[in-house]
C-alpha positions in Angstrom: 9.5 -9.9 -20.6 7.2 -12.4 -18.1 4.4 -10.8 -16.2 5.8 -10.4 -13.1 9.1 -8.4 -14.3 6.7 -6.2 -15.4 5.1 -6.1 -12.6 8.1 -5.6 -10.5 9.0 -2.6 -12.8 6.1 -1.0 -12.2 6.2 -1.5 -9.1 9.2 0.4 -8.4 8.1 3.3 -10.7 5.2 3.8 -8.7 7.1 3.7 -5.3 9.6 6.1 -6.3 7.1 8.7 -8.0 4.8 8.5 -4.7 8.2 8.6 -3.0 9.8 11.6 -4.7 6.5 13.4 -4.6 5.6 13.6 -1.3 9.1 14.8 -1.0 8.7 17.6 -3.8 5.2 18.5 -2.1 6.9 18.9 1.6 9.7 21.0 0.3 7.0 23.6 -1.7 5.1 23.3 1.6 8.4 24.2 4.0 9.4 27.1 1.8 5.8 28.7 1.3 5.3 28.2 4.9 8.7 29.7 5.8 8.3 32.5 3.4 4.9 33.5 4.9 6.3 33.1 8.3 8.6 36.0 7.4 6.1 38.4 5.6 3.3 37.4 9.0 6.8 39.0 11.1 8.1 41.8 9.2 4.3 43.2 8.7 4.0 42.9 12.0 0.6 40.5 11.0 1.2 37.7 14.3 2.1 34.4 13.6 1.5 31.0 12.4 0.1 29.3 15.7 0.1 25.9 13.8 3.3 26.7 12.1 5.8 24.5 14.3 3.6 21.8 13.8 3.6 21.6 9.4 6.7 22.3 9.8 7.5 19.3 11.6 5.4 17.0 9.6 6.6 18.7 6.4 10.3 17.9 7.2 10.1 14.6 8.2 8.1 13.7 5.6 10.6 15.4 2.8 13.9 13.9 4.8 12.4 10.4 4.9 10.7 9.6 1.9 13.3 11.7 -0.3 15.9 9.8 1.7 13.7 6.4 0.1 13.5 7.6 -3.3 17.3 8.2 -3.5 17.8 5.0 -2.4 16.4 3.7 -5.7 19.6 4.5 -7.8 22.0 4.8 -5.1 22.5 8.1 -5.1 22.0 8.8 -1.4 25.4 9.5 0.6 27.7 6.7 1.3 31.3 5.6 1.2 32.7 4.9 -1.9 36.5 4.5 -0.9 36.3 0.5 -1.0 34.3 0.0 -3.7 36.5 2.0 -6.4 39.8 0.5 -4.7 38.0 -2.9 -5.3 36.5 -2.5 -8.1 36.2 -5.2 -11.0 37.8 -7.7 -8.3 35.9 -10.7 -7.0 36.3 -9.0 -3.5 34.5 -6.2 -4.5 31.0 -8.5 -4.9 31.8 -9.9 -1.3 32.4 -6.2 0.3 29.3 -5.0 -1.5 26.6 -8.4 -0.6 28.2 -7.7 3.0 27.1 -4.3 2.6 24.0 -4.9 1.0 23.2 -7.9 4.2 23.4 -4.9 6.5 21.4 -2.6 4.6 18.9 -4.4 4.5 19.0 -5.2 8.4 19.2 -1.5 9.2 16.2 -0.9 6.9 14.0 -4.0 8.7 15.1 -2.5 12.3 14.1 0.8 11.4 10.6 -0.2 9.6 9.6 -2.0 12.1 11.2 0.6 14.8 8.9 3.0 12.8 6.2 0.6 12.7 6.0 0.1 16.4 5.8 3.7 17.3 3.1 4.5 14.5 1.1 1.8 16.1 1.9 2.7 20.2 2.1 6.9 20.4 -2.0 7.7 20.8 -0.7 11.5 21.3 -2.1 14.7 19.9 -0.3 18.1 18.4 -0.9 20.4 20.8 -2.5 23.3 18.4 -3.9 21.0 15.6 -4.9 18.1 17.1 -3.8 16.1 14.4 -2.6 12.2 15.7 1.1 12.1 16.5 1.0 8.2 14.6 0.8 10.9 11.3 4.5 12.5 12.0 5.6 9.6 12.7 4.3 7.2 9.9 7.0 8.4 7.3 9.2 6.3 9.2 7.4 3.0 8.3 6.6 3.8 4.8 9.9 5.1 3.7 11.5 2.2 5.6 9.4 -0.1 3.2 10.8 1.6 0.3 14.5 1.5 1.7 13.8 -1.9 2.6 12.5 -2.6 -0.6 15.0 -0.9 -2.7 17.7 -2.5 -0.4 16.5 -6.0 -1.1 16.4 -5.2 -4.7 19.8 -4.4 -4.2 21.0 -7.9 -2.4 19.3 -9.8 -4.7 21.1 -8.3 -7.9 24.2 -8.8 -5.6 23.7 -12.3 -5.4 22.6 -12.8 -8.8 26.3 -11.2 -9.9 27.8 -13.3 -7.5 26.1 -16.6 -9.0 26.7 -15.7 -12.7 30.4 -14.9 -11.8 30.4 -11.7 -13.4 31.2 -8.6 -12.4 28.7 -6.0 -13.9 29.1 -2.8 -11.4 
């Protein structure tokens, strides 16, 4: 295998550990937060101040990126109707590089969508104070690894498509 397969492959492994980490992480955070949330109220202890504002971050974070790490092996939610009717037709490669073209638009628009805010909004949580570029950079980085994944994709597409084989 030449260097840069290797590369490539490693590549990916580490973007979709990272990826489905931070995921894992938010989720633990979400449900120990939520769970002490409900002891603070029912022992009549007060409340979380700062709680709306984890929250927040935590589920952004854990939608995003695990939205990214799905990506990886296509297991995130989409229409498979076509594709089985089409399946192991020549028809089938065009639907799916069509599709893959327009993935990989939507995940440019919405990096550099992300990207955009992350670098404009100079806004602070009201209780924390922590910068509003932190809620929002999830978007950018788990647009790069949609992006990424989805270009991964196109080209594998296009590689079937040249070979004349249909592989999926």
């Amino acid at each position: 295998m030449s260097d840069n397969m290797n590369f490539f492959m490693t590549a990916d492994l580490w973007i979709w550990r990272i990826l489905k980490y931070v995921a894992l992480i938010c989720a633990l955070v979400l449900f120990i937060l939520m769970l002490g949330n409900v002891a603070y109220r029912i022992f009549k202890l007060g409340s979380f101040g700062w709680f709306d504002e984890i929250i927040e971050i935590s589920f952004a974070y854990l939608v995003f990126c695990g939205s990214a790490a799905l990506c990886r092996d296509s297991e995130h939610f989409k229409i498979e109707w076509i594709e089985d009717n089409l399946k192991g037709t020549k028809t089938a490669d065009y639907v799916n590089l069509a599709v893959d073209l327009i993935t990989v638009g939507f995940f440019l628009l919405f990096f550099l969508s992300g990207w955009r805010l992350v670098t404009r909004v100079k806004d602070l949580t009201p209780v924390l104070e922590l910068p509003k570029s932190l809620m929002y950079a999830c978007l950018p980085a788990a647009g790069a690894g949609m992006l990424y994944y989805s270009f991964r994709s196109l080209v594998r597409r296009i590689m079937i498509i040249v070979r004349g084989s249909n592989t999926d």
